[in-house]
C-alpha positions as CSV (number, residue, x, y, z in Angstrom):
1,X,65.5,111.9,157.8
2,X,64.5,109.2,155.4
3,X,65.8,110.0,151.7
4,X,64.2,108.8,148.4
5,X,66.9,107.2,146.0
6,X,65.8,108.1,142.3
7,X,65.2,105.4,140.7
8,X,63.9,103.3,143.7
9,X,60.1,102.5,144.9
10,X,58.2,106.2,144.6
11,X,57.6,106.8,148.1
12,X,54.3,106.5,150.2
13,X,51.9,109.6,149.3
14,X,50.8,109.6,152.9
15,X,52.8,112.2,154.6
16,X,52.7,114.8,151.6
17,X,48.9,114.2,151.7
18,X,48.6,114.6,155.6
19,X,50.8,118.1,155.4
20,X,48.5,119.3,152.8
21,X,45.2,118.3,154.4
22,X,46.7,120.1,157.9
23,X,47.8,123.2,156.2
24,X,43.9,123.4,154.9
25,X,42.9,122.3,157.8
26,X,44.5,124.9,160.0
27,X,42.9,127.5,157.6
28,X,39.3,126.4,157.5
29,X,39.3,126.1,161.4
30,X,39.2,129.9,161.5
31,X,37.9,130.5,158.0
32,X,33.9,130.4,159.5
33,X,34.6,132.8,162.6
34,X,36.9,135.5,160.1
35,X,34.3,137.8,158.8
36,X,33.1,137.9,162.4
37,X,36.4,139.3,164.1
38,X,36.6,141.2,161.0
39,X,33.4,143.4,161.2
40,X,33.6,143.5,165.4
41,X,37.2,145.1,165.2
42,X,35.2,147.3,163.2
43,X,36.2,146.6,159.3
44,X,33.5,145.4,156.9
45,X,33.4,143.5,153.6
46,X,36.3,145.7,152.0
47,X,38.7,144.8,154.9
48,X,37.3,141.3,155.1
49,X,38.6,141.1,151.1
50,X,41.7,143.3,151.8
51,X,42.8,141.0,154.7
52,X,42.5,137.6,152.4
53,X,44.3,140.1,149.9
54,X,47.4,141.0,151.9
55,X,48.0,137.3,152.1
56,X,48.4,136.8,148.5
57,X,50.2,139.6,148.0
58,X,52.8,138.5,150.3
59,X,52.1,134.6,148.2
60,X,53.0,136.5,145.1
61,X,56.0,137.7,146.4
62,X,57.1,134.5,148.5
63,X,56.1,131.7,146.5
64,X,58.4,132.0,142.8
65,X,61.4,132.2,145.5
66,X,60.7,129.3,147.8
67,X,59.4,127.2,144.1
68,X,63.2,127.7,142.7
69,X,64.9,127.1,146.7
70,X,62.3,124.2,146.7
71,X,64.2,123.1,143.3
72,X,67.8,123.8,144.2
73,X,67.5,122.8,148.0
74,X,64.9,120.4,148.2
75,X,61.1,120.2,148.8
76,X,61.4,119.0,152.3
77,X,63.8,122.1,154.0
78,X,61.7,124.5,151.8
79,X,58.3,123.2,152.7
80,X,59.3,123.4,156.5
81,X,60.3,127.1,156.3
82,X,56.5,127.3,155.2
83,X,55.2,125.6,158.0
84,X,56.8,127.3,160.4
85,X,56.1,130.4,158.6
86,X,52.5,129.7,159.4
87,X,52.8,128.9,163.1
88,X,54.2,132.0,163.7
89,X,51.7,133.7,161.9
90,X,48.8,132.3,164.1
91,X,51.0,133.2,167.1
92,X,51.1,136.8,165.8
93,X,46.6,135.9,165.2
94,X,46.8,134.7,169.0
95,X,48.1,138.7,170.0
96,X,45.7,140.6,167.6
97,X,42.9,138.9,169.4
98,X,43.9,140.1,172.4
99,X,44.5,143.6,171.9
100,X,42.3,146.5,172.7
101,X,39.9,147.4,170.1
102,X,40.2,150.9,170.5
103,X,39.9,153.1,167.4
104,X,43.0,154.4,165.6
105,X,41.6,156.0,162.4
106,X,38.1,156.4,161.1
107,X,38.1,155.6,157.3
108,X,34.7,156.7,154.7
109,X,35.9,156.0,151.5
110,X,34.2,155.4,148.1
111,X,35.9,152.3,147.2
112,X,36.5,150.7,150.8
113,X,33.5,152.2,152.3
114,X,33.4,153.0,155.8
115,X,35.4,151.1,158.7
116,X,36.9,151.5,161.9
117,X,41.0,150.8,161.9
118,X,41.6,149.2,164.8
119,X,45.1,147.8,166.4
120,X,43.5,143.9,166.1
121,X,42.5,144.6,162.7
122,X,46.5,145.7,162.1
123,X,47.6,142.7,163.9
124,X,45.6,140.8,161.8
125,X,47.4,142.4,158.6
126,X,50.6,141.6,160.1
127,X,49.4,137.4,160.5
128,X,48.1,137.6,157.2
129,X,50.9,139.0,155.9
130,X,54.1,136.6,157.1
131,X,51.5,133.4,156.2
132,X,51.2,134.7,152.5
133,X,55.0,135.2,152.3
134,X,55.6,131.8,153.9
135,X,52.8,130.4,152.1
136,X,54.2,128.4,149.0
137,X,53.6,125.2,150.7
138,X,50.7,124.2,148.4
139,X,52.9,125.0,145.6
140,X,56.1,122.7,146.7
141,X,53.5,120.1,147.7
142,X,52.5,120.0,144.5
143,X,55.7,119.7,142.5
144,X,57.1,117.1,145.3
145,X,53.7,115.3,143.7
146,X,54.6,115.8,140.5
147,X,58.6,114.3,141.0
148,X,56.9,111.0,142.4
149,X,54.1,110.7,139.7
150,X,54.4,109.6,136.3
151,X,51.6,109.7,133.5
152,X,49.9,106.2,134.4
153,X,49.0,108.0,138.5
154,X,49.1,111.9,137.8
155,X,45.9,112.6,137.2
156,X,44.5,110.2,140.7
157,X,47.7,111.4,142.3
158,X,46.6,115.0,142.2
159,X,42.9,113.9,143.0
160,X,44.6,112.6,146.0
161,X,46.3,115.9,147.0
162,X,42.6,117.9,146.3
163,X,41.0,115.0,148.4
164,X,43.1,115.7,151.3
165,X,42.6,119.8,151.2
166,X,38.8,119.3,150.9
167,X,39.4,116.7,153.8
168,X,40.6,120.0,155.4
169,X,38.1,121.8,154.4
170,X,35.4,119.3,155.9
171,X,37.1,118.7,159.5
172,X,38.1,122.7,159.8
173,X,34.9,123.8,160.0
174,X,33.3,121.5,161.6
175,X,35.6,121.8,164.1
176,X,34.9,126.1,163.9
177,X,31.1,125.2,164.0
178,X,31.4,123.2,167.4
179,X,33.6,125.5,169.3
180,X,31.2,128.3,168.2
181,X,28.4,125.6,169.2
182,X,29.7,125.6,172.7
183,X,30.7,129.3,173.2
184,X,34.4,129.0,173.5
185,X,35.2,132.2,172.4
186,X,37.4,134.3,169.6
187,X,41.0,132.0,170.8
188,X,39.6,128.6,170.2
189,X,39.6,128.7,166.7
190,X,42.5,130.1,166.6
191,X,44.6,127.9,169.1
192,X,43.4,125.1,167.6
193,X,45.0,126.4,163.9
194,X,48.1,127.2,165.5
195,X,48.4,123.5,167.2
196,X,47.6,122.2,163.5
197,X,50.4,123.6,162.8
198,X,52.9,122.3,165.5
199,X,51.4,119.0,164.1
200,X,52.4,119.9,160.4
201,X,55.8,120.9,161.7
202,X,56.9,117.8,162.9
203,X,55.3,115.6,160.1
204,X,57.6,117.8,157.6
205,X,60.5,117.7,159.9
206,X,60.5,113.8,160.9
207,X,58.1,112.0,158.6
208,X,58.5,112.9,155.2
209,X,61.2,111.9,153.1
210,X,63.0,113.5,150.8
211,X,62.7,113.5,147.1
212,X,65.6,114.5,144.3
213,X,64.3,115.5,141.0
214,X,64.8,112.3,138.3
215,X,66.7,114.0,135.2
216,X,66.2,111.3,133.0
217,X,63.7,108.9,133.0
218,X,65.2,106.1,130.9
219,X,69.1,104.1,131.0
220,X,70.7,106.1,128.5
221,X,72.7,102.7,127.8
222,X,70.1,100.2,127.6
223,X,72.0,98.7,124.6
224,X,75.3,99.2,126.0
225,X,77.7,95.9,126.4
226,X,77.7,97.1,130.3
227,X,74.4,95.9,131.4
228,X,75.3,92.1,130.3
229,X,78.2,92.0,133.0
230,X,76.1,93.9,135.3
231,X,77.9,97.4,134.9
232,X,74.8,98.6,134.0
233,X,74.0,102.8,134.5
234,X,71.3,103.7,136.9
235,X,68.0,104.4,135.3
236,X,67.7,108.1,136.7
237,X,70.5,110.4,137.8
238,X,70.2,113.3,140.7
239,X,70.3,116.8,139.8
240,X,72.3,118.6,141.7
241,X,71.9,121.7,139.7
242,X,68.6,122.6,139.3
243,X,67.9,124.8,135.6
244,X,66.9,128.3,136.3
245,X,64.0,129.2,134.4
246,X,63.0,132.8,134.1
247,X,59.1,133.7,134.0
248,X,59.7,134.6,130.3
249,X,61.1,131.0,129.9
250,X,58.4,129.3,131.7
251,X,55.6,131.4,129.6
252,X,57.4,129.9,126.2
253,X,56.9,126.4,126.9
254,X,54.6,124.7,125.4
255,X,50.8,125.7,125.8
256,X,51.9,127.0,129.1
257,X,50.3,130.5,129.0
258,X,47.4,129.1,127.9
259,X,47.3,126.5,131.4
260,X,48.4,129.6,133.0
261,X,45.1,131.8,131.9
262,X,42.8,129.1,132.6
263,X,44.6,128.5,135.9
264,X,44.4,132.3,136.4
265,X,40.3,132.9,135.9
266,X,39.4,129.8,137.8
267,X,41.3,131.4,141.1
268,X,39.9,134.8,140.2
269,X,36.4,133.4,140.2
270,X,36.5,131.6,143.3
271,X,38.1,134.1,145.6
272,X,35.4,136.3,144.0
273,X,33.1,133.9,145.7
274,X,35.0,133.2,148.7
275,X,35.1,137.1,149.8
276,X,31.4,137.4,148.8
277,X,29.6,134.0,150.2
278,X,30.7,134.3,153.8
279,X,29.7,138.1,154.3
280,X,26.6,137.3,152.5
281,X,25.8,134.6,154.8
282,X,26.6,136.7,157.8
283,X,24.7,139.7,156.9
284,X,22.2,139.3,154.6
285,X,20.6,135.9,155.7
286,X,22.4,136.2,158.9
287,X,24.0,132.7,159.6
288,X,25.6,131.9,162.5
289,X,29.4,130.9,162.9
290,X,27.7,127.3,163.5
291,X,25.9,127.4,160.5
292,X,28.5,129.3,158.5
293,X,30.5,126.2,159.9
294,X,27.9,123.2,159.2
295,X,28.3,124.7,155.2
296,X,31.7,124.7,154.8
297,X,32.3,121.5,156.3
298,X,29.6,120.0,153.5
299,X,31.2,121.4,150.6
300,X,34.6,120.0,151.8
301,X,32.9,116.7,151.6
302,X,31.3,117.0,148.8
303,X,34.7,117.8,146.9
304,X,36.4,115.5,148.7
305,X,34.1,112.5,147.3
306,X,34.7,113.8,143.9
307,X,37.9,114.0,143.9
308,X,38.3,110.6,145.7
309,X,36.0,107.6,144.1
310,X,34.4,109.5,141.1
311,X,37.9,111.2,139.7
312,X,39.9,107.9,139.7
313,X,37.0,105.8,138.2
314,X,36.8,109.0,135.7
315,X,40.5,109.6,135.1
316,X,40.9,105.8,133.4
317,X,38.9,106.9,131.1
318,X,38.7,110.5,130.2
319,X,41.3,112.6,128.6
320,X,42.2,115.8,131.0
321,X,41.3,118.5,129.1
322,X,37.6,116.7,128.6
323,X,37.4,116.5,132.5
324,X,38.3,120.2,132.5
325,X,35.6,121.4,129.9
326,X,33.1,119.2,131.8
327,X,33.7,120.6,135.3
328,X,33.8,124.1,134.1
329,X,30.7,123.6,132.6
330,X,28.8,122.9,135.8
331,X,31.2,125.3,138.3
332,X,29.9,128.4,135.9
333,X,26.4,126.5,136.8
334,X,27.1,126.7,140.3
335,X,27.7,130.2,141.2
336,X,24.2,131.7,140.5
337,X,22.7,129.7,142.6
338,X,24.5,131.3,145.7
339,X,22.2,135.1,145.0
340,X,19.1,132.9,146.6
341,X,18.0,133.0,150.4
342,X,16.6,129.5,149.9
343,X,19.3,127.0,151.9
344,X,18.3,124.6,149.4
345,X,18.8,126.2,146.6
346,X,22.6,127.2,148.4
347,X,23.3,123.9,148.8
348,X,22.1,123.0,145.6
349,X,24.6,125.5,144.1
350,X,27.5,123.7,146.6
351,X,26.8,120.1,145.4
352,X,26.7,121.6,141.3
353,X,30.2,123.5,142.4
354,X,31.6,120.4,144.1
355,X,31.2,118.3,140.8
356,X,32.3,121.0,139.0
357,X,35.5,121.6,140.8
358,X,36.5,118.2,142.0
359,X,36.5,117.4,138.1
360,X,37.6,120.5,136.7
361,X,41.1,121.2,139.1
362,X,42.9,117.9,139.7
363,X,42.6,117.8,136.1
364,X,44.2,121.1,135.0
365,X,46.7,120.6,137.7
366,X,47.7,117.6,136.0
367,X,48.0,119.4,132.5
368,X,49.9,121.9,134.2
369,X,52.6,119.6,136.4
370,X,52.7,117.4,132.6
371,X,53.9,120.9,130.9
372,X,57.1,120.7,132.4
373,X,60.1,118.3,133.4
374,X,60.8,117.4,136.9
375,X,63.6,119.0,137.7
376,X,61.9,123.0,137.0
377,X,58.7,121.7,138.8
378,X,59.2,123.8,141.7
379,X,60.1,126.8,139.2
380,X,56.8,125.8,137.3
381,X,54.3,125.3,140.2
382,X,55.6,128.8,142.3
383,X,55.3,130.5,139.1
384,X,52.0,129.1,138.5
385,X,51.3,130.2,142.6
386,X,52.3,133.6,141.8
387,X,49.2,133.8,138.9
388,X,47.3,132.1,141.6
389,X,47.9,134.7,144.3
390,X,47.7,137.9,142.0
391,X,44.0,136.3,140.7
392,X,43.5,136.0,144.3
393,X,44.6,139.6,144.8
394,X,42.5,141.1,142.1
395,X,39.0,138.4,143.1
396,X,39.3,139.6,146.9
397,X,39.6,143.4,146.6
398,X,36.9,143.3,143.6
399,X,34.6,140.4,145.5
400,X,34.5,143.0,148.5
401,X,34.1,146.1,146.6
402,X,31.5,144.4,144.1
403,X,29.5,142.7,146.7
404,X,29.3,146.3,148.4
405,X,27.2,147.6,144.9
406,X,26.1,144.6,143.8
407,X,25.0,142.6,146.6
408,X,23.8,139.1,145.7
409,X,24.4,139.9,141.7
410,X,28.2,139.5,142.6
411,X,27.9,135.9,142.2
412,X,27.2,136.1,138.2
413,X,30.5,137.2,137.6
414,X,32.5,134.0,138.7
415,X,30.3,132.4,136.6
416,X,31.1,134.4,133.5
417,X,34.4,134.0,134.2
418,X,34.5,130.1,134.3
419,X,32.3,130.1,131.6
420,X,35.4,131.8,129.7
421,X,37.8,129.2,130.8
422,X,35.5,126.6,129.2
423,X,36.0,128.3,125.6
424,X,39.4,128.3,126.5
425,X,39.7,124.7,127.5
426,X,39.2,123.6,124.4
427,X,42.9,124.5,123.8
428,X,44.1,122.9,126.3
429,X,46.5,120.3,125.6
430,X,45.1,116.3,125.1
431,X,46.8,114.5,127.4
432,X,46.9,110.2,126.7
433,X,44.6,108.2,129.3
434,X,46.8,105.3,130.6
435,X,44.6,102.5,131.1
436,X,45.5,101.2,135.1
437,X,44.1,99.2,136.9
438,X,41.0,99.7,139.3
């Protein structure tokens, strides 16, 4: 296991990058065929939204726990416990596929609507279920970022780490549309997720090194007599306690429930989408898992070459909080677009939301990593996944319910609601641009 003195060279980016892009990636592959399992095993757009729901209610629970193990026993060890939390939740995918759909229950409810309960459809509560609680890998991945970034690379650093999920979210389904393309069946998907992540498994356990928290980042002695005879102090010191912070603590620093709130409504607006999009494709202008495929594969790209090129030219120039205003600004202008039948009026809508959210998110994941020292990042960021997971929660049980009564008009509400964080932006903390170079 390589190990990361503090105080040396930060370390390459490349293998925290690659472990986030394949834990997207292992997603996304199955992301295009999901609502199709889901309403064949006889649920519907309420189970379709419960299902993404069970995860993060297992993510609320999971991810505050591994943030502070992730601080006290390091990012690496914590982060593999998630990745082999999330193999053995596509082995547990792998069974529910092949059990026998017969009928256990037959639910006709006013808020769930009607459905079929079905042992796959359990199974798949149960893989769901163990990923969410294992799932504060994007969390730790995010404060190992933060403990090798400082303020001159924050901002592209974490424009990095959303390039490499939207990288994810381009090859995934992709991959999904061409194995539905050439009629491999329900497991293909599914096996190919679950050798993702074998892959992610051994990157975390042999190729990514490990990183201890810099305390301090400055010689307390600079003046000191010592560094003339070459006695000099290192300039940062490992922690080998890490400070406990209680959510109460974390809410009182400074301008953090404000991050939080606008971190909280962005996630509840897009899993409002996320639940509503696919079934609407599926149903009402009845998309195959090809094209369902072909679409998410484009908005992956899309993000990915915002938050590549245009961020880091942007972020030498442009305070955070202005990026965040901006890109809110044109997500809210996104989601109506997604009520039309047109395909290019939806892909319209995909380009305006990939501008919008490649600008908006690095960005207020910067301002939220800068609201806190290094040594409570993991504390910080699983705190911050826990508001993530109960927005998630909320936007996935609504997004079902809503898009049942509403239909197509479901997709106004995510726009109100980013259109909310953009008031609220103006809050947000101004953060200095450092000048770097191209």
């Amino acid at each position: 296991m390589q190990s990361v003195v503090p105080g040396s060279r930060p370390p390459s980016l490349v293998p925290i990058l690659t472990v986030d892009f394949l834990s997207t990636l292992g997603f996304s592959v199955v992301l295009p065929s999901l609502i199709f399992l889901v309403t064949r095993f006889g649920g519907n757009a309420q189970v379709y939204g419960l299902i993404g729901a069970t995860y993060s209610v297992f993510q609320l629970i999971g991810a505050p726990v591994l943030g502070r193990w992730s601080d006290r026993y390091g990012r690496r060890r914590i982060l593999l416990l998630c990745v082999v939390g999330t193999f053995l939740s596509w082995c547990i995918f792998i069974v529910a596929i092949t059990l026998p759909d017969r009928a256990l229950t037959r639910v006709d409810s006013a808020l769930f609507g009607a459905f079929t309960l079905t042992p796959p459809l359990v199974a798949l509560f149960f893989a769901r279920a163990l990923a969410g609680a294992t799932g504060g890998d994007v969390s730790i991945a995010n404060a190992y970022l933060a403990d090798v970034s400082d303020e001159s690379n924050r901002r592209t650093n974490f424009g990095k780490m959303a390039v490499a999920s939207n990288l994810g979210f381009v090859v995934g389904p992709a991959i999904a549309g061409l194995l539905g393309a050439i009629g491999v069946g329900d497991l293909g998907p599914v096996v190919a997720a679950l050798l993702v992540s074998a892959a992610a498994i051994a990157l975390v356990g042999f190729g990514l090194p490990h990183v201890q928290p810099c305390v301090l980042a400055a010689d307390p002695e600079a003046s000191n007599v010592r560094k003339w005879f070459g006695q000099q102090h290192r300039p940062c010191f490992e922690m080998h306690e890490a400070r406990e912070l209680s959510p109460a603590a974390i809410l009182k620093l400074p301008s953090m429930l404000l991050i939080l709130g606008v971190y909280f409504l962005v996630f509840f607006a897009f899993n409002l989408f996320y639940v509503a999009f696919p079934v609407y494709a599926a149903t009402d202008i009845g998309w195959s898992i090809t094209r369902v495929g072909v679409y998410f594969a484009v908005m992956g790209l899309a993000m990915a070459l915002v938050q590549g090129p245009l961020l880091k030219l942007l972020a030498r120039y442009v305070a955070a909080r202005s990026l965040v205003i901006v890109g809110g600004v044109l997500l809210a202008a996104s989601f109506p677009f997604f009520g039309a039948r047109s395909t290019f009026l939806l892909y319209c809508g995909t380009l305006l939301l990939a501008l919008g959210n490649g600008l908006m998110w690095p960005s207020l994941l910067a301002i939220l990593s800068g609201a806190a020292d290094k040594s409570v990042q993991g504390a910080v960021q699983g705190f911050a996944g826990s508001a993530g997971a109960i927005a998630s929660i909320a936007g996935l049980i609504i997004g079902g319910a809503f898009f049942g009564a509403l239909g197509s008009g479901v997709f106004l509400l995510p726009a109100v609601l980013v259109a909310l964080t953009v008031v609220l932006s103006f809050r947000l903390p101004v953060t200095e641009v450092v000048q770097t170079p191209p």
